[in-house]
C-alpha positions as CSV (number, residue, x, y, z in Angstrom):
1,X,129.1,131.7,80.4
2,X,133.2,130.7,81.4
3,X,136.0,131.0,79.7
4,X,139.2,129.3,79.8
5,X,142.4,131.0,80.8
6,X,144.4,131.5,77.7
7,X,147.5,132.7,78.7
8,X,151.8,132.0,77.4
9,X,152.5,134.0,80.7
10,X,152.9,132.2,84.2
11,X,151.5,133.0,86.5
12,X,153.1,133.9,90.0
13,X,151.7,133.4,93.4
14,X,152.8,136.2,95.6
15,X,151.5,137.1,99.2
16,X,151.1,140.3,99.8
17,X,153.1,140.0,103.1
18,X,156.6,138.7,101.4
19,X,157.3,142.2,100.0
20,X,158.6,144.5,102.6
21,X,158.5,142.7,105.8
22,X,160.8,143.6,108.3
23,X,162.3,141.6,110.6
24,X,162.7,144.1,113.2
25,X,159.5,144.6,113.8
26,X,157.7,142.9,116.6
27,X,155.9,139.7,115.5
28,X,152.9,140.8,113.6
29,X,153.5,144.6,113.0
30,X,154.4,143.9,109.5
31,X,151.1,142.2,108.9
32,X,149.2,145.3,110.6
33,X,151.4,147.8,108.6
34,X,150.1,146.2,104.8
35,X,146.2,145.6,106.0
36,X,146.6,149.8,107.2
37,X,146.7,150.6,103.4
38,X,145.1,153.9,102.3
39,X,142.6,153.3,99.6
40,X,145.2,155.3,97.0
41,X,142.7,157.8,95.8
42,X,139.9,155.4,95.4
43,X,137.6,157.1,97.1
44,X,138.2,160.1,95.5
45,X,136.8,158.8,91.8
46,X,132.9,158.8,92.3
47,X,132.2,157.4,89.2
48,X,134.3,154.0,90.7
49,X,132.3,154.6,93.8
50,X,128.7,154.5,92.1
51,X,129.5,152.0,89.7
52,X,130.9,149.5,92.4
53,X,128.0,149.8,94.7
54,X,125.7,149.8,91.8
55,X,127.2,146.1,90.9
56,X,127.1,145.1,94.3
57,X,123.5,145.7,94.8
58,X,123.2,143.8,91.0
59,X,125.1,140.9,92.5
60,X,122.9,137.5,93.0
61,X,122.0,137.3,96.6
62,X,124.5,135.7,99.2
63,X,124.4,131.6,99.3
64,X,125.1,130.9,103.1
65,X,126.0,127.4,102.6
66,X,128.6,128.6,100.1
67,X,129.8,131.0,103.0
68,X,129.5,134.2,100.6
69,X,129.6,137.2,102.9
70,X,130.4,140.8,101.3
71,X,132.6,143.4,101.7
72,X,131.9,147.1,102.2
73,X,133.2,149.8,99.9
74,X,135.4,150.6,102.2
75,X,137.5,147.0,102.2
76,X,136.9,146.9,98.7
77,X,139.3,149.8,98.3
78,X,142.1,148.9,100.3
79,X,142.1,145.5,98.8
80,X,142.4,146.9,95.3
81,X,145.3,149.4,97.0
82,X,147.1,146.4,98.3
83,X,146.5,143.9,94.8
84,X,147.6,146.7,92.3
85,X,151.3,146.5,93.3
86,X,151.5,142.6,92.3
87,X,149.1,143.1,88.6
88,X,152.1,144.1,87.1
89,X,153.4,140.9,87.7
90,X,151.2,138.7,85.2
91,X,148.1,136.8,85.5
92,X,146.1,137.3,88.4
93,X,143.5,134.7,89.9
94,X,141.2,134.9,92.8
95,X,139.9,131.5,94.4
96,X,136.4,132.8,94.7
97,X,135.3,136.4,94.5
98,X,131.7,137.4,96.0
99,X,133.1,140.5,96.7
100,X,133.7,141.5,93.5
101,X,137.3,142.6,93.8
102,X,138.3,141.4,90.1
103,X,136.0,143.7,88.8
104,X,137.2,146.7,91.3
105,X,140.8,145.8,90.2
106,X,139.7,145.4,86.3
107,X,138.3,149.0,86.7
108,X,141.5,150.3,87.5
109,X,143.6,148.1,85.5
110,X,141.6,147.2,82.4
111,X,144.6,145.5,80.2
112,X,145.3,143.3,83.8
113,X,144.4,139.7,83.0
114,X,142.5,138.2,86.0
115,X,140.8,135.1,86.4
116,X,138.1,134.1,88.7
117,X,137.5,130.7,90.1
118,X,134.2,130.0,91.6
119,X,131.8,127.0,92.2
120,X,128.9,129.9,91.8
121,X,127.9,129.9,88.4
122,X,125.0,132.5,89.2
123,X,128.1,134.9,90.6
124,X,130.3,133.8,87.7
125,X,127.8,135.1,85.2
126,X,127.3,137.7,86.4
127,X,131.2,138.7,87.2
128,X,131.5,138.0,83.6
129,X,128.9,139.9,82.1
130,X,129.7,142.6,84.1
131,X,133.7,142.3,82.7
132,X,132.1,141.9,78.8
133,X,130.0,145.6,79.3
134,X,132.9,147.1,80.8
135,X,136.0,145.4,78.2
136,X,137.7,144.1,81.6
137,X,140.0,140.9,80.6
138,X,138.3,138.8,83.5
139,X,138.0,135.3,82.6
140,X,135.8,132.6,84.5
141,X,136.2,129.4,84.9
């Protein structure tokens, strides 16, 4: 089941690493600085917790050939820490997402429209189905 991105905003392709980088910081320090993110209080919501690993142990097994590899918990938080400065700045879409970050991110920002890209339709399914139970605005295409 997809849907098509229906959308009058545009949407903006930021990297994470263009906002607040310093230049006098040794080569690279920046980069470690941003991937040092504390999870924001994530870990302190233990209904986020359970539901997360709940989905990821729903999720349809790993394809290998499709190079699917999860996440822990633990990555899943501080990527949600580090996406939830840019949501605010429209549409959001993810090239791929066995690691269910869209739906971590939906949980937290349910009015956030996101849009998931995959070549999985078994994952995309289920990434949407999982969206439609919880009223997330995660299309998939």
């Amino acid at each position: 089941m997809s849907a098509t991105l229906k959308s009058n905003k545009k949407a903006q392709l930021v990297t994470p690493l263009e906002e607040g980088c310093n230049p006098e910081k040794k080569r690279g320090q920046d980069r470690i600085d941003v991937l040092n993110l504390q999870s924001s209080g994530l870990d302190k919501d233990p209904r986020f917790l359970d539901w997360i690993k709940l989905l990821q142990k729903q999720r349809p097994n790993a394809k290998r050939n499709l190079d699917q590899f999860p996440a822990t918990v633990d990555t899943l938080q501080k990527r949600v820490a580090l996406l939830k400065r840019f949501v605010s700045r429209g549409p959001t879409l993810f090239l791929g997402d066995f690691d269910l970050t869209a739906l971590a991110l939906g949980y937290h920002h349910p009015r956030t429209e996101l849009t998931v890209i995959d070549i999985d339709q078994d994952l995309l399914n289920f990434i949407s189905q999982a969206a439609s139970t919880h009223d997330l605005l995660i299309n998939t295409i």
